[in-house]
N, C-alpha and C positions, 0 to 999 in steps of 0.2 A: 285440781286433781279430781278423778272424778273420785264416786261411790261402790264400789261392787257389792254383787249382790250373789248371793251361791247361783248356780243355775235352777235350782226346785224352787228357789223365791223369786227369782226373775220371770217363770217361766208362770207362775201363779200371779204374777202383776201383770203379765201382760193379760196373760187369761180373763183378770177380772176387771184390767179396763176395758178390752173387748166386751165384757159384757155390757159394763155401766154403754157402752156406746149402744148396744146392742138393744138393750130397756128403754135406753133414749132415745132411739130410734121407733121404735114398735109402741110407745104408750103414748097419746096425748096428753102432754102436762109437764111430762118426763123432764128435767133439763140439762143436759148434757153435763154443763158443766159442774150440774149440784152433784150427779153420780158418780161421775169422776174425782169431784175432794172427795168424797166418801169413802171412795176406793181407796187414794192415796191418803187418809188418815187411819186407815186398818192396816196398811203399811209404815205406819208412821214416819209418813212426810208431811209435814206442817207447814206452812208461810211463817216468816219469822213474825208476826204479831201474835200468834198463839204463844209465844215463849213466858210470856207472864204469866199461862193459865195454869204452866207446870214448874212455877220458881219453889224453888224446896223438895221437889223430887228427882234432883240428881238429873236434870235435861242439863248437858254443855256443849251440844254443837249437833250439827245434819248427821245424821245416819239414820238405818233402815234394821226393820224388824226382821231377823230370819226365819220368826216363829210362823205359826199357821195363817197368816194374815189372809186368808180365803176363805177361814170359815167368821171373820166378823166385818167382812165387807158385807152392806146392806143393797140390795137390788129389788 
């Protein structure tokens, strides 16, 4: 099944992987794929080996932030 996402949060993730691609594009050093976790942990999407760093704060399974996750995406 997948995940939905409102369209204002979909529309702001894509935006800000575009970017991360866009800084990793244009910076020497830059590494795509470090900008892009970045991105997708201000959206809180995690790889399930982080689920231990949140045991005890109520994490039970995938889903996605509706909140502002564009203004603490780091680029």
């Amino acid at each position: 099944m997948p995940t939905f996402l409102s369209d204002d949060a979909y529309s702001r993730l894509l935006d800000d992987l575009a970017g991360a691609f866009i800084a990793a594009a244009s910076a020497p050093g830059v590494v795509l794929r470090d900008k892009l976790a970045e991105v997708l942990a201000g959206a809180d999407v995690l790889p399930e080996g982080c689920r231990g760093d949140f045991e005890g704060e109520g994490v039970t399974g995938a889903g996605f932030s509706t909140g502002d996750f564009a203004k603490t995406a780091v680029f």
